[in-house]
C-alpha positions, 0 to 999 in steps of 0.5 A: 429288222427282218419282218414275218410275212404271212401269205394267207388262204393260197388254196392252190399253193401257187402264191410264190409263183405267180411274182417275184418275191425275191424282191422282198425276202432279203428283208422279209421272211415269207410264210404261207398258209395254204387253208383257213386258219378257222375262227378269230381266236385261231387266227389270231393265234396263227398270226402272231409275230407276223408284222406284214399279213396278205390276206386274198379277198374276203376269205380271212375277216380281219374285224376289229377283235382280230385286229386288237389281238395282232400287236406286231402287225404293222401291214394288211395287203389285201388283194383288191381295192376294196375288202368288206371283211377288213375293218380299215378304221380299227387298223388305222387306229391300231397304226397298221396300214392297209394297201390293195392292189389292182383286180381284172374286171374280164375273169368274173364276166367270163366265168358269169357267160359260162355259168349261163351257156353251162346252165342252157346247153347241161354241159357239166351233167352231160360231161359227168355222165359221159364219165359214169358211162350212162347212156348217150343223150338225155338232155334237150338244150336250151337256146341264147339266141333271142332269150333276155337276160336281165342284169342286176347292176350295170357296172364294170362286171355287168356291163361287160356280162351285157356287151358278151350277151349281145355278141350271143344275140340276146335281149338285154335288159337291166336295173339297179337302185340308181341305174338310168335309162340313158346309162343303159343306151350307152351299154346299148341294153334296155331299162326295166324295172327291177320287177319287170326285168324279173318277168321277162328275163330267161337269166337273171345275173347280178352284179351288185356290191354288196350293203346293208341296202342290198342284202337280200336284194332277191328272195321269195317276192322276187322268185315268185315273179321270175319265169319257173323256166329262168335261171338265176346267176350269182357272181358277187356276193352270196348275202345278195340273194336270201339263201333260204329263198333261193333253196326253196325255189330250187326245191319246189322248182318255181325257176329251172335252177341257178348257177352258183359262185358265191355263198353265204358262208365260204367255204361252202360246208359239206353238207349243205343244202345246195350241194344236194339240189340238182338244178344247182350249177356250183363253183367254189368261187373261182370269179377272179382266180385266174392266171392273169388275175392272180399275176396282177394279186401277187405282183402288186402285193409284193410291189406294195411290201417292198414299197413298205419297206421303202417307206414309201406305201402305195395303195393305201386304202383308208 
């Protein structure tokens, strides 16, 4: 049987050259989708006769309703180990198997510390004014040298974000629900209360895995205790930090501004809100898409089709 493979959501079509799909395509035919396929019904739609779907992070849900219209599905690859939008019980009901791969922790870390030193030192606005031709130097730079910077979850990605701050002479400090002291002494950073790492932090990141328990883990009670000079960073997950909250605070600038990776609906629509607020730092969600990251992405998904084929499944998740 020659099986119909769907690459989903490759937004810079580079997905077939970052591996060796020849390992694969005597068995299998390979399709890619380089733009969202819309809602669940266009999805569905777009996807059938596909038995092998790889889907890139969180970008495509594949709920329960997805699921139960994709007969012919029989694998999800999904990039990561974990995925949130991927109902894993309804696909093992459904007899479709679920594999990840490997994830680089250094590239959403990397991208955090330049979300900080961009929000500090005006980098992109300085840079596109150069390019509009405006006159020579407006902006007075803030320092990281002394500042604190308070980390939200002190895990893999924020504990690298703290050791990186350290290198830039900065004060630490960090919390999380179950966050200790003595964890914190191993990292070398200082314990805080949530509230009090609030207080006193210049930059405030997080690092948190998103769960009914910390949705909304930052909102107008929290931005009412930051410094109105401190600034907020957001790598993980947009649902994290109350949006409404967040452009009120920008708006009313009860803190300096934010750097954005991660929203509450993705792609960010065009006309939203945070697209317009000056001291709102942007990116399109670029944590994990790196060349080295997307190497271990697209390696490891072939490895786990072939391993499929081979019926020999690696990675299952579930």
């Amino acid at each position: 049987m020659r099986y119909r493979c769907a690459v989903l959501d490759d937004y810079q079509n580079v997905a077939l050259t970052f591996a060796d799909w020849s390992r694969v395509t005597s068995d299998v035919e390979v399709k890619v989708f380089n733009t969202g396929l819309g809602d669940l019904n266009a999805v569905a739609q777009a996807l059938q006769g596909f038995q092998i779907v790889c889907a890139m992070r969180e970008r495509t849900p594949f709920p329960r309703a997805l699921i139960e219209k994709l007969p012919d599905l029989k694998l999800l690859v999904t990039t990561g180990l974990k995925n949130a939008a991927i109902d894993v019980a309804a696909a093992t009901e459904r007899g479709v198997l679920v594999c990840g791969t490997e994830s680089l922790g250094h590239p959403t870390a990397e991208l955090t510390i330049g979300l900080v030193i961009d929000l500090a030192r005006r980098i992109s606005f300085e840079s596109a004014r150069m390019k509009a031709g405006e006159p020579w130097q407006v902006t007075v730079g803030g320092d990281l040298n002394g500042k604190t910077l308070g980390v939200i979850g002190l895990g893999k990605l924020g504990s690298r974000v703290a050791k990186v701050a350290r290198a830039l002479d900065m004060e630490v400090v960090a919390w999380s629900q179950n966050l200790t002291p003595e964890k914190c002494a191993e990292i070398g950073v200082e314990y805080a209360t949530k509230d009090d790492l609030l207080r006193q932090s210049d930059f405030v990141t997080i690092h948190m895995v998103l769960s009914p328990r910390s949705k909304g883990l930052i909102g107008a009670a929290e931005f009412a205790l930051m410094k109105k000079s401190a600034y907020l960073i957001n790598t993980s997950r947009g649902p994290l930090v109350d949006e409404s909250a967040l452009i009120d605070a920008l708006t009313s600038k009860a803190i300096a501004g934010a750097g954005l990776d991660v929203y509450d609906t993705e792609p960010l629509p065009k006309g939203h809100p945070l697209r317009s607020l000056p001291n709102a730092l942007l990116t399109p969600h670029l944590g994990y898409v790196t060349q080295d990251n997307y190497r271990v992405f697209y390696g490891q998904t072939v490895d786990a089709i072939r391993a499929f084929l081979d019926g020999k499944p690696i990675r299952v998740i579930g």
